[in-house]
C-alpha positions, 0 to 999 in steps of 0.5 A: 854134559858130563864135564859141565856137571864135574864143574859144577861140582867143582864149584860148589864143593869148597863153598858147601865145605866151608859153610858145613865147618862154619855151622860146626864151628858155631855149634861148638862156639855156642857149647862152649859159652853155655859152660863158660857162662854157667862156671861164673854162675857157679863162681859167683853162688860160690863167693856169695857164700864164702861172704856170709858169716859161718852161722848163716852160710851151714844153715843155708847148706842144711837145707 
């Protein structure tokens, strides 16, 4: 009974290993898009400004 359970075990743990770095793999994947995406948000605002003339643009900062 003993060995049956060790193979077992010996099945599943590479299968288990795998799907864990999956599942952490796509948490990290997720993170690193939020950062991505909210850079070129930032990047964009930040050419937007850079359009309007000067006038507009510190009256825009001033408020």
């Amino acid at each position: 009974m003993d060995q049956v359970a060790s193979l077992i075990q010996a099945m599943l743990a590479p299968g288990i290993m795998i799907s864990a770095c999956g599942l952490l793999i796509l948490g990290m994947n997720n993170k690193y898009s939020l950062v991505v995406n909210r850079i070129r948000t930032l990047n964009e605002e930040k050419g937007n400004l850079q359009k309007l003339p000067i006038q507009k643009s510190s009256s825009i900062l001033m408020k």
